[in-house]
N, C-alpha and C positions, 0 to 999 in steps of 0.2 A: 827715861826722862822723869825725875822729877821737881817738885813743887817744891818753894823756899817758902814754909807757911809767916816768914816772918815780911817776909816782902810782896808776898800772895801773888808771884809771877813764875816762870817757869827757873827752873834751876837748872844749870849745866849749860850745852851748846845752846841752845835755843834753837834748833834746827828742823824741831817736830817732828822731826823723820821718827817714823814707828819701828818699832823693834819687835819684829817678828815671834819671837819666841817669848814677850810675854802676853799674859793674857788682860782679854778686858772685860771689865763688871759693867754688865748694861742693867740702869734699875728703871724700871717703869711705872707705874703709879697701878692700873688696873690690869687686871687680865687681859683684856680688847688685845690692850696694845703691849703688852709681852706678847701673846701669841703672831701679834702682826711682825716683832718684830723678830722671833724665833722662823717663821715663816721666810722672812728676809734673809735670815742668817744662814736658809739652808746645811741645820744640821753641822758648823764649823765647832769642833771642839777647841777653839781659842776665846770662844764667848760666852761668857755665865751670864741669864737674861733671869732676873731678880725681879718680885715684887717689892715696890718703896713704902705701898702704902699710900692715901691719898695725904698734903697736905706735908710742909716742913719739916716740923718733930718729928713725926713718924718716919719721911722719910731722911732723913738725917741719923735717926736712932737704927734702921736696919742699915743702910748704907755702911753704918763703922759697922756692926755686927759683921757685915760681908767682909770688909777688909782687915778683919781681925783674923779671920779664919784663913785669908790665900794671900797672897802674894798676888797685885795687878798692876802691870803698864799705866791700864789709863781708865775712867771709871765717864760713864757716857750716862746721861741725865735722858731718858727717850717718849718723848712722848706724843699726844694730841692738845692744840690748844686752841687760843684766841689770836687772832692776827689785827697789829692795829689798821686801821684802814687807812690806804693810799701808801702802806708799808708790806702788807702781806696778806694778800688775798685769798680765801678759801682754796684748801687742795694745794697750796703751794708749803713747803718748805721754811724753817728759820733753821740756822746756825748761830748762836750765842759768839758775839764776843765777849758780852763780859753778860754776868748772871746779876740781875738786882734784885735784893729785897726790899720791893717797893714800899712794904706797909710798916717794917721796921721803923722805930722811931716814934716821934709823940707827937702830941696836937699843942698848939698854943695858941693865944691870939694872934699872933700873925702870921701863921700859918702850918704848915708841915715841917717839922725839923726830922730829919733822916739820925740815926747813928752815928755817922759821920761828925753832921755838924754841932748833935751831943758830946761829941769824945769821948763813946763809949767803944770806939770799934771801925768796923767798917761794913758797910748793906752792900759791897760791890766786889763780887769773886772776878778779876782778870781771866778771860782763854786765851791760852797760846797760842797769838796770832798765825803763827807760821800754821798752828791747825788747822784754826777757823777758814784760812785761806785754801788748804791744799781738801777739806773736806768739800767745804762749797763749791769749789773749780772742780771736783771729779763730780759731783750732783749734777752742775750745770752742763760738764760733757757728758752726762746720762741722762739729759731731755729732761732735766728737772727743774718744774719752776722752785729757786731757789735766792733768801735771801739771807744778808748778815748784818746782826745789827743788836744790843740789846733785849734783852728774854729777861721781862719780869717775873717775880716768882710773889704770889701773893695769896693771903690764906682765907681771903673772900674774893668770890669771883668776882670781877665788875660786872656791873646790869645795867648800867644808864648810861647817858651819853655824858652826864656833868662829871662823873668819877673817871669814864675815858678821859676828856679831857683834862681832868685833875694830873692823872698819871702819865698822860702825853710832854706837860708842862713840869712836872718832876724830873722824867726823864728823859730830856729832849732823843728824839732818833728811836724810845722803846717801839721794837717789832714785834714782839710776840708776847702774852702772856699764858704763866702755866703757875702753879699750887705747889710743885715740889724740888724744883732745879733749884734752887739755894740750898735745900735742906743736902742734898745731894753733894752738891760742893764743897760745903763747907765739912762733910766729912772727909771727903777726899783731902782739901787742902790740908786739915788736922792729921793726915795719914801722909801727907808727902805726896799726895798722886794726881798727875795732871786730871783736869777737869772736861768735858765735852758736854753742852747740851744740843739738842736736835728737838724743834716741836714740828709736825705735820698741822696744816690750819683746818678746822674743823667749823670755825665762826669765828664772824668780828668781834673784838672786845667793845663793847658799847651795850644798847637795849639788849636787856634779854628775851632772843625768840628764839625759841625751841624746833619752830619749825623751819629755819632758816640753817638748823645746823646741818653739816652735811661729814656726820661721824664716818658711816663706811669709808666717805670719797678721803678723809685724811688718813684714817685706816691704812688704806690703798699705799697710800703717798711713802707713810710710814715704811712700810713693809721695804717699798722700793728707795728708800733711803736706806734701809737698815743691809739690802744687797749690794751696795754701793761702798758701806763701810767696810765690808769683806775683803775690798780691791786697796782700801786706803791705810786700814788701821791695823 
């Protein structure tokens, strides 16, 4: 399967069915959460689990590096994040349909103008719905709270509630935010290879409280997302 980077959608049947015999590049941001999700993957040699680096460029810049070197199916964005609230609640699951770079874009007086509506491009990587569906629906028959929806990708974290809201009203529907799943896709797209991102919730996107986050418990979550992939992809 892969990507038509001119159409930035899947190319071929559209079936998402995985193809056994090739492999997938999973890139993750820190060590935490490669080892959670190496941990997951119990040891399958069809899975290379890569540091991205924290943050877009970085991870965008190792990401081509990786598929310069191999040959891969499909290229999975993995990691820990922010859930928006009344969207994805701590310890639960996101599966990306589509990747957005939220902060891409400029400020004017009347308001945020995205890349898009610059016509410089586009801040919005499509996933192959037939993925997004068939990853989610095996999560969910594995006792997973799990949802789909939207995965901002953005290179300062939010810490207030006004910037939540700022980003809620940008992207209506956003579920999740994380620092490197665009960077991540948008190498894949430029390589031809479908897209996948996956965040475990760790904390709501809004105030920053530190004591509220609950790292191991999406850890956790992670790990057991990443054993579930085994069975899907």
């Amino acid at each position: 399967m892969k990507l038509d980077p001119n159409t930035e959608t899947p190319a071929g049947s559209g079936s998402g069915e995985p193809d056994k015999h090739l492999r997938v590049l999973v890139m993750t941001a820190v060590a935490a959460e490669r080892d959670a999700v190496l941990r997951g993957l119990r040891g399958s040699g069809r899975f290379d689990v890569l540091l991205a680096g924290v943050g877009p460029a970085m991870a965008a810049a190792r990401t081509a590096r990786a598929l310069a070197s191999a040959e891969y199916g499909l290229v999975v964005s993995a990691g820990i994040g922010g859930g928006f609230i009344g969207r994805a609640e701590v310890g639960s699951l996101v599966v990306a349909n589509e990747i957005v770079a939220a902060d891409l874009g400029a400020q004017t007086p009347e308001g945020f103008c995205s890349l898009d509506e610059l016509g410089f491009g586009s801040s919005r990587i499509q996933v192959d719905p037939s993925l997004t569906i068939r990853v989610t629906e095996a999560l969910q028959a594995a006792g997973q709270p799990v949802y789909a929806g939207p995965v901002l990708t953005v290179s300062t974290v939010t810490g207030t509630a006004a910037r939540a809201l700022e980003l809620d009203v940008r992207v209506p529907g956003a579920t999740a935010e994380g620092m490197e799943g665009f960077g991540v896709a948008a190498a894949a797209l430029d390589s031809g290879v479908p897209i996948l991102e996956i965040r475990a919730i760790s904390n709501a996107v809004g105030p920053r409280d530190r004591t509220a986050w609950r790292i191991q418990e999406a850890l956790d979550a992670l790990e057991a997302a990443s054993t579930v992939l085994l069975e899907v992809l």
